[in-house]
C-alpha positions, 0 to 999 in steps of 0.5 A, a space after each residue: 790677882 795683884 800685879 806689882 809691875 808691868 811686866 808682871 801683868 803681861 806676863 800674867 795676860 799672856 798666861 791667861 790669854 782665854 781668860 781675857 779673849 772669851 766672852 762672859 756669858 751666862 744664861 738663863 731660862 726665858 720666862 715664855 712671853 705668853 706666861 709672863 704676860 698672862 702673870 701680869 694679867 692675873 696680877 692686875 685682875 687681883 689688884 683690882 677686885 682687891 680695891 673692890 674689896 676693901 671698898 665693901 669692907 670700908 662699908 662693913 658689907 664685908 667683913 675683915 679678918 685682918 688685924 687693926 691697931 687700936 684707936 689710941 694707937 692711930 699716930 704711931 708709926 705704921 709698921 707696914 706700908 699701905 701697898 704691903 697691907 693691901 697686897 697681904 690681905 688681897 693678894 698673898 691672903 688667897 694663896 697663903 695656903 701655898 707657904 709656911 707649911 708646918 713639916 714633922 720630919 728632918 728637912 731632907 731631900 724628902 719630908 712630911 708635912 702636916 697637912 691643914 685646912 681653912 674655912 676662911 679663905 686662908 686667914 686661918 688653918 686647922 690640922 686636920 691630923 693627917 700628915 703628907 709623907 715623903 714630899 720632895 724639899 724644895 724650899 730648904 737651905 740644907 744643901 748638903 744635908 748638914 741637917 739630916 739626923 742620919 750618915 756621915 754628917 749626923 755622926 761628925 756632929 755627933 762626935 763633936 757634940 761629945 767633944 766640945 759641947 753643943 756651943 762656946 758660950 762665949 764670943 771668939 775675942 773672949 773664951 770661945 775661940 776653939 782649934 775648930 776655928 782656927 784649922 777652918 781658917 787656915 784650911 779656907 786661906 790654903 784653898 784661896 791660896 790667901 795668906 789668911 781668913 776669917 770665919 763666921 757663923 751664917 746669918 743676916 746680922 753677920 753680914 750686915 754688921 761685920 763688914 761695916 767693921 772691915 770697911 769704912 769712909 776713904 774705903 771701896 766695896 766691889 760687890 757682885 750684883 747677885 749678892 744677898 740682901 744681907 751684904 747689901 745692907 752691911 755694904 750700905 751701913 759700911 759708909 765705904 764707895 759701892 761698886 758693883 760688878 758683873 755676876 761671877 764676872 771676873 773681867 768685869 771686877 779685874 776691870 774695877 779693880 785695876 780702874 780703882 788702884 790707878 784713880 784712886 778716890 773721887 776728887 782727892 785721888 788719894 789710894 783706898 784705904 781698903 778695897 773689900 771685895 763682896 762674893 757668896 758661895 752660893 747664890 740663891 
């Protein structure tokens, strides 16, 4: 909410009196001390016996799965750090069978997973030609069923498919800014009571290399400290000053925000440029 005077900002004060007078809080489940504990514990265990490890294997008394960069290639740039090989080949090696399960089904609500087994410890797997039936998905990004190939989804897209096609083929700035774009624009501005949006298509690099096109030097990034990787990184890339706020805490951003129009930038105290506020629709 942007105030142009005084009276405006008590006025909107007194209307959201609750707002202001009520503590944020936001809980989560405590992890128990005993489990924590006992997790390092096995943590350290795992690290010590995986130095143990790769001390038989410097020695060839054990032998090695992992790959290893040819003799000619010992001055190139590693592409991993040291601790990342190590805790891959120690550690993530002997519950690997625990992740990367090849599914056969649609990744709904339930799915059928190929089952698998290994000989050496993880380092390889063969299907055994099983598969594991109706296995509650619970590593999936379809929060709602968008991919399932049944209901209302599966027809809307079916629908849509005959209509427009399977993709543009183009970017939007050239040929392929369609009606679709243009109604879920306005319908998101009218939901944030906004004067206008902008949609992309969901992704790391969508994030990550668009907002430092929004944002730039003399701007401010107010980013909530639950976002993803991916707008750190664009928020990083951008050059702009990163504040950051409080998760879904909006007395925490008011309070920047308000901090940020009245001082403007360090040292010159000149207005923003911009102010580019950070926030996801789902936090995961």
């Amino acid at each position: 909410y942007v105030c142009h005077s005084e009276d405006e900002w008590n006025d909107h004060v007194v209307r959201n009196a609750s707002l202001y007078n009520k503590a944020f809080v936001e809980q989560f489940e405590e992890t128990p001390l005993l489990v924590a504990v006992l997790t390092y514990v096995g943590y350290g265990i795992l690290t010590i016996f995986g130095y143990l490890r790769d001390f038989l294997r410097h020695w060839g008394m054990e032998k090695c799965h992992v790959a290893r960069e040819r003799e000619e290639q010992k001055d190139f740039v590693p592409l991993y750090q040291d601790f990342e090989n190590f805790y891959t080949r120690n550690l993530y090696m002997r519950i690997r069978d625990n992740w990367n399960r090849p599914i056969c089904s649609v990744p709904g609500a339930k799915m059928d997973l190929l089952e698998r087994a290994s000989k050496d410890y993880n380092w390889t797997f063969q299907h055994t030609g099983k598969v594991v039936k109706d296995v509650i998905n619970m590593g999936s990004y379809n929060y709602l069923g968008f991919a399932e190939n049944t209901g209302r989804c599966a027809d809307a897209a079916t629908e849509s498919t005959h209509e427009y096609g399977v993709g543009v083929g183009s970017t939007r700035y050239e040929m392929g800014n369609l009606d679709l774009h243009e109604d879920l624009e306005q319908l998101v501005a009218r939901f944030l009571g906004v004067e206008s949006s902008m949609a992309f298509g969901m992704g790391f690099a969508t994030n990550s290399m668009n907002i430092p096109a929004l944002a730039g030097k003399g701007c401010l990034i107010l980013s909530d400290e639950l976002n993803h990787a991916s707008l750190v990184l664009g928020a990083r890339l951008s050059g702009s000053i990163i504040r950051v706020f409080k998760h879904n805490n909006m007395v925490s951003l008011e309070k920047l925000l308000r901090d940020a129009i009245v001082h403007g930038q360090p040292r010159t105290r000149r207005p923003w440029k911009k102010i580019l506020i950070l926030v996801e629709g789902i936090y995961r």
